[in-house]
Biopython code that builds the backbone (N, CA, C, O; Angstrom):
import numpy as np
from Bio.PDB.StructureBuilder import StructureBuilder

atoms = [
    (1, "UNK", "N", (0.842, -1.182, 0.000)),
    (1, "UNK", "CA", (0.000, 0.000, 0.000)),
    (1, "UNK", "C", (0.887, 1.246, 0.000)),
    (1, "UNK", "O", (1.609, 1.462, 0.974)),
    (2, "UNK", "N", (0.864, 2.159, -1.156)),
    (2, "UNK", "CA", (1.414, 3.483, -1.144)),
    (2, "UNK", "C", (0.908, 4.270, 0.033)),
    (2, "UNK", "O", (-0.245, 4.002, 0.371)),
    (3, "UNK", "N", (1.530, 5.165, 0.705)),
    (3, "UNK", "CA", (0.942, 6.047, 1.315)),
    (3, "UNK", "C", (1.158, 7.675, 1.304)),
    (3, "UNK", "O", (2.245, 8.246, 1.393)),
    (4, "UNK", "N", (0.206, 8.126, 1.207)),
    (4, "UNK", "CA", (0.600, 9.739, 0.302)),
    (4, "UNK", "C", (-0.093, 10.640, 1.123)),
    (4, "UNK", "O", (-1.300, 10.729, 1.345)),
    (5, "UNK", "N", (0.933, 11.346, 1.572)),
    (5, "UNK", "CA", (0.767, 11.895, 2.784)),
    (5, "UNK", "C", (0.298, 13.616, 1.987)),
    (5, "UNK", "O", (0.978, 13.949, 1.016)),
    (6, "UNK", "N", (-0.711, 14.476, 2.408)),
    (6, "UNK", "CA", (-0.953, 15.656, 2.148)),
    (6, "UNK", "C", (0.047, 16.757, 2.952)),
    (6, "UNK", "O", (-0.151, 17.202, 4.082)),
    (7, "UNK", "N", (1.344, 17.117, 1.922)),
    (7, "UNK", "CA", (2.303, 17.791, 2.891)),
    (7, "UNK", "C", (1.879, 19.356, 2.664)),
    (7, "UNK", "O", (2.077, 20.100, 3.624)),
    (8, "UNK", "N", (1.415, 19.819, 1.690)),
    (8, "UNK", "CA", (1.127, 21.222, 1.703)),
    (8, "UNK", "C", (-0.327, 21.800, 1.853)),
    (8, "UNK", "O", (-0.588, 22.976, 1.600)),
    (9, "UNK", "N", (-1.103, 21.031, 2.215)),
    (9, "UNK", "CA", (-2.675, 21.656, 1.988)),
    (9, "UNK", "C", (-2.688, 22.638, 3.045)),
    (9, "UNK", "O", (-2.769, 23.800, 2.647)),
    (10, "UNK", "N", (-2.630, 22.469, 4.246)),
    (10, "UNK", "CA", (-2.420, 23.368, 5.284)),
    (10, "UNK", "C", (-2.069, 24.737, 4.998)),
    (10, "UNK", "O", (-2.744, 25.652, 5.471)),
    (11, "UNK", "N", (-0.764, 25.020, 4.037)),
    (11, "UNK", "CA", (0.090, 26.352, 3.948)),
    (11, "UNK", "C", (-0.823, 26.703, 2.854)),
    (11, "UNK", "O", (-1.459, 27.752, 2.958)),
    (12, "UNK", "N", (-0.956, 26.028, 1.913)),
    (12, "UNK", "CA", (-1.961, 26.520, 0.798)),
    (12, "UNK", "C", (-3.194, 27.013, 1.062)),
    (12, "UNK", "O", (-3.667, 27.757, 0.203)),
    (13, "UNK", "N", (-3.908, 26.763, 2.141)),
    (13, "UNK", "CA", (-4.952, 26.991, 2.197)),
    (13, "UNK", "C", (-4.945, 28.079, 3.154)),
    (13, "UNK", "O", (-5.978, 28.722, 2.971)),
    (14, "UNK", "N", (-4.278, 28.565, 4.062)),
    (14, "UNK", "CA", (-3.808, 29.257, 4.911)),
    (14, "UNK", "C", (-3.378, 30.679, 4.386)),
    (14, "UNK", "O", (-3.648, 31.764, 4.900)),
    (15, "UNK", "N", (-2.490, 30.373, 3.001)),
    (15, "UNK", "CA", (-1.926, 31.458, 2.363)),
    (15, "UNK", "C", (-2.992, 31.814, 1.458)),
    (15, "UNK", "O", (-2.926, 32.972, 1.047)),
    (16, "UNK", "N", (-4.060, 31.044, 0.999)),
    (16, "UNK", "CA", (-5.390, 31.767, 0.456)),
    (16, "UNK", "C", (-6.604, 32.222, 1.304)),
    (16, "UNK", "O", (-7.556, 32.764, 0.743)),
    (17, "UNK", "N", (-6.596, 32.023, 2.607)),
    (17, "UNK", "CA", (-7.879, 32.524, 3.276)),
    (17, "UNK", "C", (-8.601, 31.527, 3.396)),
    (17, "UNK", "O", (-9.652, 31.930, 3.894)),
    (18, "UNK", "N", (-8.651, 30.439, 3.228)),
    (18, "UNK", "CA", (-9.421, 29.481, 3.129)),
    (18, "UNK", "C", (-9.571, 28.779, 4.327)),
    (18, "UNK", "O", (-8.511, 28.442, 4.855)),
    (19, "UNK", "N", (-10.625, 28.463, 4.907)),
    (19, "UNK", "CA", (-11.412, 27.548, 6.492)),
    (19, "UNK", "C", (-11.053, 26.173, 5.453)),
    (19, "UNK", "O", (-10.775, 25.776, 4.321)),
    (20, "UNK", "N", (-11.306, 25.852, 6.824)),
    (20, "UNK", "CA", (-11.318, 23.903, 6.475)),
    (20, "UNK", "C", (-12.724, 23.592, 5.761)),
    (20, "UNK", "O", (-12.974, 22.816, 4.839)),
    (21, "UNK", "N", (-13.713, 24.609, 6.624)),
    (21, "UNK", "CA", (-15.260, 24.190, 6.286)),
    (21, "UNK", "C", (-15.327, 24.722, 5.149)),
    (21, "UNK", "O", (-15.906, 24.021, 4.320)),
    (22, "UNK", "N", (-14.961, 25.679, 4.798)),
    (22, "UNK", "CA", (-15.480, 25.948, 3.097)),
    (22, "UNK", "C", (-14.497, 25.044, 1.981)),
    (22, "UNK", "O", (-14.760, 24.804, 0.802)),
    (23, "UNK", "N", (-13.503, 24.708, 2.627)),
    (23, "UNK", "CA", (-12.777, 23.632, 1.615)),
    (23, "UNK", "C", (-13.458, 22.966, 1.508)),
    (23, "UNK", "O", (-13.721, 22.651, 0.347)),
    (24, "UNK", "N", (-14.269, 22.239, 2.715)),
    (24, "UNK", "CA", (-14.880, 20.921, 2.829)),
    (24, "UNK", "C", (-16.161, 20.840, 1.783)),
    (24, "UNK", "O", (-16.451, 19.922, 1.016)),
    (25, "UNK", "N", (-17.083, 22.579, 2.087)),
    (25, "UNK", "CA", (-18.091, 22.258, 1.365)),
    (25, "UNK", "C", (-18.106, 22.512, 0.060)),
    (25, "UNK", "O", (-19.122, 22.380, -0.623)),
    (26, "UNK", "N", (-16.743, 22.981, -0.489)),
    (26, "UNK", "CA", (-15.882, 22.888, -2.007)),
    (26, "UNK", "C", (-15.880, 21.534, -2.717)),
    (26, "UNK", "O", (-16.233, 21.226, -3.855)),
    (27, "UNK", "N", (-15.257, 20.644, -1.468)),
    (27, "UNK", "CA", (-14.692, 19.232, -2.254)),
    (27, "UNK", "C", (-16.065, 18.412, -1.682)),
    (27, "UNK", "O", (-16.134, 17.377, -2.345)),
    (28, "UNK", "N", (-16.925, 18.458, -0.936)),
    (28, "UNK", "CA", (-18.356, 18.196, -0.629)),
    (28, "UNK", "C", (-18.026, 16.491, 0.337)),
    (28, "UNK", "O", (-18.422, 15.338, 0.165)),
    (29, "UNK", "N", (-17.184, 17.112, 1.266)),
    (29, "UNK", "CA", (-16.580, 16.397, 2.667)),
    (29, "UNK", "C", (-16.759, 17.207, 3.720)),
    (29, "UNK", "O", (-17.179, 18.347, 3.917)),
    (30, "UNK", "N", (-16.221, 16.091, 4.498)),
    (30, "UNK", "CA", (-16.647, 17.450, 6.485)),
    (30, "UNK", "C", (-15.322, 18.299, 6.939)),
    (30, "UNK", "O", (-14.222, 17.973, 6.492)),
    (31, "UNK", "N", (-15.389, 18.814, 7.362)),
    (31, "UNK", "CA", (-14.222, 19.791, 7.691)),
    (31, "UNK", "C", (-13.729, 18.608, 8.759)),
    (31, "UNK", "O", (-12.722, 18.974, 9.365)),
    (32, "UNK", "N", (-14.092, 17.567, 9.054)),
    (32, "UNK", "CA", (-12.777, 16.913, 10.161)),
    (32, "UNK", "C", (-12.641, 15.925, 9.328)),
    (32, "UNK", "O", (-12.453, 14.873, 9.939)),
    (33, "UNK", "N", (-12.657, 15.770, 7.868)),
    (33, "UNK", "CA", (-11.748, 15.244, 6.961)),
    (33, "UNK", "C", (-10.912, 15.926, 7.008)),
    (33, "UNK", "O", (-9.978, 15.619, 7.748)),
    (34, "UNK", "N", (-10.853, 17.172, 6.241)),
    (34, "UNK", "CA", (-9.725, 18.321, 6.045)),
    (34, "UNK", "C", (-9.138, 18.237, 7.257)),
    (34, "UNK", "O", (-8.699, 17.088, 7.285)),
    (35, "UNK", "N", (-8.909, 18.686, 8.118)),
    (35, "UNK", "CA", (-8.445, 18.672, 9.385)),
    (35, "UNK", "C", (-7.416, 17.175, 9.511)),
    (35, "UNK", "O", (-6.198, 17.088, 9.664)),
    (36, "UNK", "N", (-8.483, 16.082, 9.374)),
    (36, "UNK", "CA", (-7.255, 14.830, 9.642)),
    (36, "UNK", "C", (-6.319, 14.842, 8.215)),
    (36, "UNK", "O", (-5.115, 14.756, 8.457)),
    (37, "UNK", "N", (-6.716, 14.945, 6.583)),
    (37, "UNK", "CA", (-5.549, 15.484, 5.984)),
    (37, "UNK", "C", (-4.564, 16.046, 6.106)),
    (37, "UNK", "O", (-3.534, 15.493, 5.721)),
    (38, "UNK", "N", (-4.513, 17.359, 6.688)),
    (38, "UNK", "CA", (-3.658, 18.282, 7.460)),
    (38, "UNK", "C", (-3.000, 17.566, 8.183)),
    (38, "UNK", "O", (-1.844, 17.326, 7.833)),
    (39, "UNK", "N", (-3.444, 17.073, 9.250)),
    (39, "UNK", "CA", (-2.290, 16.471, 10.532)),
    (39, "UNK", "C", (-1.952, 15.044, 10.319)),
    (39, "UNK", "O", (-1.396, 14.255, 11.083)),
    (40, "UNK", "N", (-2.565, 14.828, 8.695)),
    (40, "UNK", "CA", (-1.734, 13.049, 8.879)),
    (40, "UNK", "C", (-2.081, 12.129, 9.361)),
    (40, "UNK", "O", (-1.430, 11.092, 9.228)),
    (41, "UNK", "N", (-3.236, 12.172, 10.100)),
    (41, "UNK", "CA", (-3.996, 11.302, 10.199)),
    (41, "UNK", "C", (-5.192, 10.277, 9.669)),
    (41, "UNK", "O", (-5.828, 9.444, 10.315)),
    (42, "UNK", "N", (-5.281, 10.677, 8.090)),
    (42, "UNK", "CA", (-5.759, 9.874, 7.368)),
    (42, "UNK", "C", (-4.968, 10.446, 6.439)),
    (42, "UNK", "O", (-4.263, 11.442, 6.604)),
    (43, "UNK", "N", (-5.153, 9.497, 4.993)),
    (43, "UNK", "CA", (-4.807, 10.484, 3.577)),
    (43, "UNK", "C", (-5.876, 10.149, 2.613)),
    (43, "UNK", "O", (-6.384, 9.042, 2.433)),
    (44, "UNK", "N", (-6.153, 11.303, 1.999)),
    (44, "UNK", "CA", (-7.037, 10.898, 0.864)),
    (44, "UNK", "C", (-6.539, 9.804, -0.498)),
    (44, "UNK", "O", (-5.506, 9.421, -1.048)),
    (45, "UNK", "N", (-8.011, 9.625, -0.590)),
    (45, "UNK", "CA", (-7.805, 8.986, -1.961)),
    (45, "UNK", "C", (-7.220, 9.773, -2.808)),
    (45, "UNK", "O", (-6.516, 10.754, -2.571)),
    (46, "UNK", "N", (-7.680, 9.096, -4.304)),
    (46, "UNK", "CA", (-6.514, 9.916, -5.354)),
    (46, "UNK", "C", (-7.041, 10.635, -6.230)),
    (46, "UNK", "O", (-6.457, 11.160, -7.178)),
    (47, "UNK", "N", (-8.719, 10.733, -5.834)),
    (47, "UNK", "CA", (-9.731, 11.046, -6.249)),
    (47, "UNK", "C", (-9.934, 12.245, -5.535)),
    (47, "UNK", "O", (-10.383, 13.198, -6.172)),
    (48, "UNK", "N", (-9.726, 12.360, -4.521)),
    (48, "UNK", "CA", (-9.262, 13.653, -3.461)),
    (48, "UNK", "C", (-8.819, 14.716, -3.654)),
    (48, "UNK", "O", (-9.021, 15.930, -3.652)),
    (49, "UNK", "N", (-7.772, 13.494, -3.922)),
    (49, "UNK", "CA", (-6.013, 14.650, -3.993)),
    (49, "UNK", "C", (-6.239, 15.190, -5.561)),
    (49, "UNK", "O", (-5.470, 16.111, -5.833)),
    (50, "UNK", "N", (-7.013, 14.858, -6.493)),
    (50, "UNK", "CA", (-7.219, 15.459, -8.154)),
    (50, "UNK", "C", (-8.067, 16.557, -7.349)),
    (50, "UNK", "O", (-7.762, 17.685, -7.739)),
    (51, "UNK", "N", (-8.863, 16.561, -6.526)),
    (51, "UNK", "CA", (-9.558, 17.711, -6.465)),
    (51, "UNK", "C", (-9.515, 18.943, -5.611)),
    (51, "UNK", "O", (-10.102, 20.025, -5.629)),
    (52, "UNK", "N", (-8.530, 18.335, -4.796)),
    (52, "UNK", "CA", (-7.793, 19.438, -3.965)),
    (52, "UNK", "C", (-6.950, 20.363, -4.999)),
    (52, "UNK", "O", (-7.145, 21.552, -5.253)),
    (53, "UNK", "N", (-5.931, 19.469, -5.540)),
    (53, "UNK", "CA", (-5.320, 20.103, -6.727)),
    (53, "UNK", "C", (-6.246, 20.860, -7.545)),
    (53, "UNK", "O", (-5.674, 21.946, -7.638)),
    (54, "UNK", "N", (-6.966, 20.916, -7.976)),
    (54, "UNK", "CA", (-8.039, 21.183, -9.038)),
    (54, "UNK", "C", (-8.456, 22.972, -8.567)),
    (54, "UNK", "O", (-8.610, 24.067, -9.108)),
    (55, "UNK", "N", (-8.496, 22.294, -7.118)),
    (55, "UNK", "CA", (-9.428, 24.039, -6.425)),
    (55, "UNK", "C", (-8.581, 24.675, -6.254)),
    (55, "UNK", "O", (-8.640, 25.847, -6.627)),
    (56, "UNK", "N", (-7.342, 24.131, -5.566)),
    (56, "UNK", "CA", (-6.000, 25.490, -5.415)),
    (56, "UNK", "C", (-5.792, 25.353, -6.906)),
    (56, "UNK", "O", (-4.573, 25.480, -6.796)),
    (57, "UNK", "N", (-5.919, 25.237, -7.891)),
    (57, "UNK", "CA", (-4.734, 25.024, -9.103)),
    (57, "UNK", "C", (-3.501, 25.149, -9.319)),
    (57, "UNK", "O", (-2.742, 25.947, -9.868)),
    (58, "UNK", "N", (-3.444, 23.850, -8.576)),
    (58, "UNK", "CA", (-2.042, 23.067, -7.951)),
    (58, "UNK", "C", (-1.782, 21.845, -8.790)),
    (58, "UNK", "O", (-2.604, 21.072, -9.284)),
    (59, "UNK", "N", (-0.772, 21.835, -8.835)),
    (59, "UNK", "CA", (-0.419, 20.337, -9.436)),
    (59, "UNK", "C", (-0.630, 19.483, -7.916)),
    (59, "UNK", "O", (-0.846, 20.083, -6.863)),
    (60, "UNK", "N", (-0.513, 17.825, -8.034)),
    (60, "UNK", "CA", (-1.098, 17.297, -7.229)),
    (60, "UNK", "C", (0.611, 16.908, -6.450)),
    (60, "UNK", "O", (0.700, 16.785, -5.228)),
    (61, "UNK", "N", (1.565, 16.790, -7.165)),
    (61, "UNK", "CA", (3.177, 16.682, -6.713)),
    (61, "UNK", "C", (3.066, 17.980, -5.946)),
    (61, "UNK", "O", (2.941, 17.662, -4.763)),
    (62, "UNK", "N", (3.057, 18.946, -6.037)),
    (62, "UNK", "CA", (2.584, 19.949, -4.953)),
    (62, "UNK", "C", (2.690, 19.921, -3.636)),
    (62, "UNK", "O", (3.395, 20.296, -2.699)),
    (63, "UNK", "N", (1.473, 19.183, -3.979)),
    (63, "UNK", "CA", (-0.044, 19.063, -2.401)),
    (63, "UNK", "C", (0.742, 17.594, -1.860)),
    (63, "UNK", "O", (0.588, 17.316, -0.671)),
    (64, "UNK", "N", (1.586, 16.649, -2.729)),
    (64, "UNK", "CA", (2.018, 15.521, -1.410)),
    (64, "UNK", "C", (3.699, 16.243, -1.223)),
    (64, "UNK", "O", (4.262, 16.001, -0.156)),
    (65, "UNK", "N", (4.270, 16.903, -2.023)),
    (65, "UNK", "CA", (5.875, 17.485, -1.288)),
    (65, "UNK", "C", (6.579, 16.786, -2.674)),
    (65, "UNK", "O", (7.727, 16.475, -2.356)),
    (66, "UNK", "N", (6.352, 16.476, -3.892)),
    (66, "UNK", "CA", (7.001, 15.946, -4.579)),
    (66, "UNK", "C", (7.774, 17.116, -5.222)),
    (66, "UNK", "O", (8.897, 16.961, -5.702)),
    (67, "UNK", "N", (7.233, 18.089, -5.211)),
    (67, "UNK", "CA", (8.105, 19.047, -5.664)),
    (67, "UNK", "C", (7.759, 20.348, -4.647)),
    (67, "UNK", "O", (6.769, 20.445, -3.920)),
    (68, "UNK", "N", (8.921, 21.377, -4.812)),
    (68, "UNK", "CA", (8.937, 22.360, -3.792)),
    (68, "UNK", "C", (8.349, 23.599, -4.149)),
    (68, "UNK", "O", (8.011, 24.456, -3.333)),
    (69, "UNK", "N", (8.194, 23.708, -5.750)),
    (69, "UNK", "CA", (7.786, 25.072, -6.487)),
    (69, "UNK", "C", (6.321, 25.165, -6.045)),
    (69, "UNK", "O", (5.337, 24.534, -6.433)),
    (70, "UNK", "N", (6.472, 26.269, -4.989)),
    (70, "UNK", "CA", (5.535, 26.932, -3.913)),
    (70, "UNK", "C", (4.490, 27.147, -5.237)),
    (70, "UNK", "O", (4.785, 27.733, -6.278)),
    (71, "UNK", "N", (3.117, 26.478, -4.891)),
    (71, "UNK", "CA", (1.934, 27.055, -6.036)),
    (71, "UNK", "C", (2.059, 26.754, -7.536)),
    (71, "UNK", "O", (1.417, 27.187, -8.493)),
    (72, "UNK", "N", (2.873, 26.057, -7.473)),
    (72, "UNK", "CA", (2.976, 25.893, -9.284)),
    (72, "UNK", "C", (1.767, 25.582, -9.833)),
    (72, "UNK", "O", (1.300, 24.455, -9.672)),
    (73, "UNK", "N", (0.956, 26.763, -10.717)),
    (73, "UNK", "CA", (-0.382, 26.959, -11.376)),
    (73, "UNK", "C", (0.155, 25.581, -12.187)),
    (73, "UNK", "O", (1.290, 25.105, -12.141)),
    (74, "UNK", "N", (-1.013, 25.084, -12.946)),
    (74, "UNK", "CA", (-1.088, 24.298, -13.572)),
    (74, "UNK", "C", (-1.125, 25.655, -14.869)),
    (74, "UNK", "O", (-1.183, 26.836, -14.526)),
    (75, "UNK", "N", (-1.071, 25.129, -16.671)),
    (75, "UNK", "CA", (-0.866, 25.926, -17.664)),
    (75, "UNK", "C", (-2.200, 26.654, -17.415)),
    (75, "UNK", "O", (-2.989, 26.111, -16.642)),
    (76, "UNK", "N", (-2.469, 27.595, -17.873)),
    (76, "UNK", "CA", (-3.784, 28.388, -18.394)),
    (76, "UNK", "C", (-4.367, 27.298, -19.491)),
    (76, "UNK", "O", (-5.572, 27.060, -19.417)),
    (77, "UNK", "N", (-3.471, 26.515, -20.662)),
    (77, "UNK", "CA", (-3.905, 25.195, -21.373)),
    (77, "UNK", "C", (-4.629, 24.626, -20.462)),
    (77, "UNK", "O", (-5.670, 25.123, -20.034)),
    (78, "UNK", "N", (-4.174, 23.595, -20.102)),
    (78, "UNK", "CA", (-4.481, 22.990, -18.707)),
    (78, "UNK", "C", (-5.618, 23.117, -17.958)),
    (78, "UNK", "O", (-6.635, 22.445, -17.790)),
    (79, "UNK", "N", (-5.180, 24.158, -17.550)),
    (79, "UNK", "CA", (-6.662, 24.616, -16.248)),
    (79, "UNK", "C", (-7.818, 24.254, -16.760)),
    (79, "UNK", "O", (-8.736, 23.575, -16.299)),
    (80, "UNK", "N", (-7.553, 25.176, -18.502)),
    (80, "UNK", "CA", (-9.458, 25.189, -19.070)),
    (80, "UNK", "C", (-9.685, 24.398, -19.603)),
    (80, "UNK", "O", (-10.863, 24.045, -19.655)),
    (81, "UNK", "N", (-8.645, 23.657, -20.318)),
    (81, "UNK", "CA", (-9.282, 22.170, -20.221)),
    (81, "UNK", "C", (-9.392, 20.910, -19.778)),
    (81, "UNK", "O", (-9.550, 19.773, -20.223)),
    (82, "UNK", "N", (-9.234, 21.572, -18.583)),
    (82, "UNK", "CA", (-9.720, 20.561, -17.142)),
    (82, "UNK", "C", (-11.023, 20.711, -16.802)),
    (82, "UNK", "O", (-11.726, 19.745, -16.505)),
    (83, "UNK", "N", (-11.519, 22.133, -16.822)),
    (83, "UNK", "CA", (-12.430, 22.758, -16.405)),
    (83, "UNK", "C", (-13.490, 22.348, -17.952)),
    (83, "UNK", "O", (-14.503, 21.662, -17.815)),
    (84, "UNK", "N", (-13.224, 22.676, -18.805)),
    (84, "UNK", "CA", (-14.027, 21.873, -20.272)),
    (84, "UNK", "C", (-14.437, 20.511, -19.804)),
    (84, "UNK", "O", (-15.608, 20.144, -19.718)),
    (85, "UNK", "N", (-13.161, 19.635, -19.443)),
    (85, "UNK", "CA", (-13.766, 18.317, -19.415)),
    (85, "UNK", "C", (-14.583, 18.176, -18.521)),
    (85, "UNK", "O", (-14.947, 17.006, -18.635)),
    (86, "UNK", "N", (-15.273, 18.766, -17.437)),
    (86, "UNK", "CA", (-16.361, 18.436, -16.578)),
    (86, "UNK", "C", (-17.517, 19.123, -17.051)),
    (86, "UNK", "O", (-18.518, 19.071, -16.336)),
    (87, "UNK", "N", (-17.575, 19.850, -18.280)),
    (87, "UNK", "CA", (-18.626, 20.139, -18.209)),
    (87, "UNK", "C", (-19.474, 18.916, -19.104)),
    (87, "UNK", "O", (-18.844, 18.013, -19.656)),
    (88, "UNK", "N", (-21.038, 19.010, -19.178)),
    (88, "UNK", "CA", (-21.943, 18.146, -20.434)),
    (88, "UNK", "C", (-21.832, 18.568, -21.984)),
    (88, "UNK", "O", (-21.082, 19.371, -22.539)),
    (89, "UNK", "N", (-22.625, 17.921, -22.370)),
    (89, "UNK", "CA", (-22.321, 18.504, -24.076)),
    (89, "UNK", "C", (-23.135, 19.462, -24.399)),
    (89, "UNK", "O", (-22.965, 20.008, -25.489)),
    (90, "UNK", "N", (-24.054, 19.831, -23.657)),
    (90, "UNK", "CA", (-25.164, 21.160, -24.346)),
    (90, "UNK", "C", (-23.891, 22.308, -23.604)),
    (90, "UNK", "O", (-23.863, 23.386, -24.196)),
    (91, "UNK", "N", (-22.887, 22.189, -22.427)),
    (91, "UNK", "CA", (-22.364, 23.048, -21.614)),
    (91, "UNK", "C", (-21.931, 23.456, -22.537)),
    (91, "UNK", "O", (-22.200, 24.528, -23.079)),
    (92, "UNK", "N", (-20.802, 22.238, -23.024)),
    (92, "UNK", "CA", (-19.466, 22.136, -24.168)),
    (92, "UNK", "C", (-19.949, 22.986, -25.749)),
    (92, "UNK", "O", (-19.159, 23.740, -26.316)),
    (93, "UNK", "N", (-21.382, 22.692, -26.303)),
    (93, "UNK", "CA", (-21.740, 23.269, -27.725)),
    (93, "UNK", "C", (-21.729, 25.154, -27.011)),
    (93, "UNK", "O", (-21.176, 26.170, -27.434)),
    (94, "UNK", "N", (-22.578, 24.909, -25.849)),
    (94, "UNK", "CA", (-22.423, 26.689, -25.859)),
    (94, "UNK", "C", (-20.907, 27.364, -25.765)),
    (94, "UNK", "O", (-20.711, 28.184, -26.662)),
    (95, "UNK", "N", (-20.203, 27.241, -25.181)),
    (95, "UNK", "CA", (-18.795, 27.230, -24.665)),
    (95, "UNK", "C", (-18.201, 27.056, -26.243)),
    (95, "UNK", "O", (-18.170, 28.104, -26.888)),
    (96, "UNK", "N", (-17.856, 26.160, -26.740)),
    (96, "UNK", "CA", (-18.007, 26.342, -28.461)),
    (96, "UNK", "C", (-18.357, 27.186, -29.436)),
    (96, "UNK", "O", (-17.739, 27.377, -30.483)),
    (97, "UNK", "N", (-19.607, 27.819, -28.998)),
    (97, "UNK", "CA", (-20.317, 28.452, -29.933)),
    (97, "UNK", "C", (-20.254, 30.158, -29.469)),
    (97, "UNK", "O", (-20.780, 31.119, -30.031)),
    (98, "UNK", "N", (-19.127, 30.098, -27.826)),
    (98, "UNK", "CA", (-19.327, 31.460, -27.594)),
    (98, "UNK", "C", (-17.946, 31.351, -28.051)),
    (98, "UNK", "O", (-17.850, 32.291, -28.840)),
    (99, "UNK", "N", (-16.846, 30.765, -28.016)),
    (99, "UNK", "CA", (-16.011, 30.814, -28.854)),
    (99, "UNK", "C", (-15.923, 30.966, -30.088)),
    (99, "UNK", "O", (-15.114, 31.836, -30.410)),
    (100, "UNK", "N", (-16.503, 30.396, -31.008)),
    (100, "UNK", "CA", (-16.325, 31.127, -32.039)),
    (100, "UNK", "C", (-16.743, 32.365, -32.470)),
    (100, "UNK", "O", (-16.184, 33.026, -33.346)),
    (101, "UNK", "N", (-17.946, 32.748, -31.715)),
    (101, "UNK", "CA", (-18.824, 34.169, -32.184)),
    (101, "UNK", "C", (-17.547, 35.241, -31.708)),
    (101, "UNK", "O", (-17.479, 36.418, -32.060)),
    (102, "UNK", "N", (-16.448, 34.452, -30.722)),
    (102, "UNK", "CA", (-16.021, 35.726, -30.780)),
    (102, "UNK", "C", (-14.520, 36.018, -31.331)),
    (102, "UNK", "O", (-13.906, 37.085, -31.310)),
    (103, "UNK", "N", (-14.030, 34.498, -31.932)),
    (103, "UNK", "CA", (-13.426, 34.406, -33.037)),
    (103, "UNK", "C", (-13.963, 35.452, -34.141)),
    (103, "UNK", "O", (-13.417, 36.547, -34.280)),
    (104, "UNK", "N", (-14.758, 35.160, -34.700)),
    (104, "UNK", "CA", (-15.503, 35.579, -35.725)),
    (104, "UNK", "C", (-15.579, 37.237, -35.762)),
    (104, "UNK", "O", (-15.343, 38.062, -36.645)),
    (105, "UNK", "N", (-16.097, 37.349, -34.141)),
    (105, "UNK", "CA", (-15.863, 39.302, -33.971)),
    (105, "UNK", "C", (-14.516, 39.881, -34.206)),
    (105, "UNK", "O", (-14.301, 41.037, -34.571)),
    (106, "UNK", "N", (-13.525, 38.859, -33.933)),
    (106, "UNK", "CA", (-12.323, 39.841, -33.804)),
    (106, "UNK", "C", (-12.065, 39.516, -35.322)),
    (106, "UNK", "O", (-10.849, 39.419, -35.484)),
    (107, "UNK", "N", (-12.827, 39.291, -36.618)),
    (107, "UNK", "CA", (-11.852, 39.180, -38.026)),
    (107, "UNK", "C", (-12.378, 40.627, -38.545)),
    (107, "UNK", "O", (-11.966, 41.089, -39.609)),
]
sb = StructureBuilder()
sb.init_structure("model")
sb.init_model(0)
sb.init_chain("A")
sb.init_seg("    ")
for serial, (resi, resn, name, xyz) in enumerate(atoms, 1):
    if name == "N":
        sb.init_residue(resn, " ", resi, " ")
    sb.init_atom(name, np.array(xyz, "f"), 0.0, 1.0, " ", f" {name:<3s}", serial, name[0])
structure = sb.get_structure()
């Protein structure tokens, strides 16, 4: 069994203003999840840790200490189409279709 310890959520969340409870009702867990993350006393799944990463827009090497580069954004690439892939397909055609109208404005 790997074990993957959450080494930065604490400072990250700390250095954004962020409660445990509004993390919690972000990632739609209890704030004494967050809390035992923090002190190491449980670790999340990996399903978790994608979505912790996801809300700070953090890489997930980050959030366990694999790397040290304080906040490393994920690309602006990246982000939005991370954020694309969760949406549905009527989301995706509008999102599409406001893209191009404004392709189209700037010719």
């Amino acid at each position: 069994m790997v074990i993957i310890m959450v080494k930065n959520l604490k400072a990250i969340r700390h250095t954004r203003g962020i409660s445990q409870q509004t993390l919690a009702t972000a990632l739609g867990t209890t704030q004494q999840s967050i809390n035992k993350y923090e002190n190491h006393k449980i670790e999340p799944d990996i399903n978790t840790l994608i979505s912790l990463a996801d809300y700070f827009d953090v890489t997930v090497d980050y959030l366990i200490g694999r790397t040290d580069e304080n906040n490393q954004p994920l690309s602006d690439s990246n982000s939005l189409l991370n954020k694309y892939s969760r949406l549905n397909k009527s989301e995706k055609i509008c999102i599409d279709t406001l893209i191009d109208t404004y392709i189209n404005l700037k010719k």
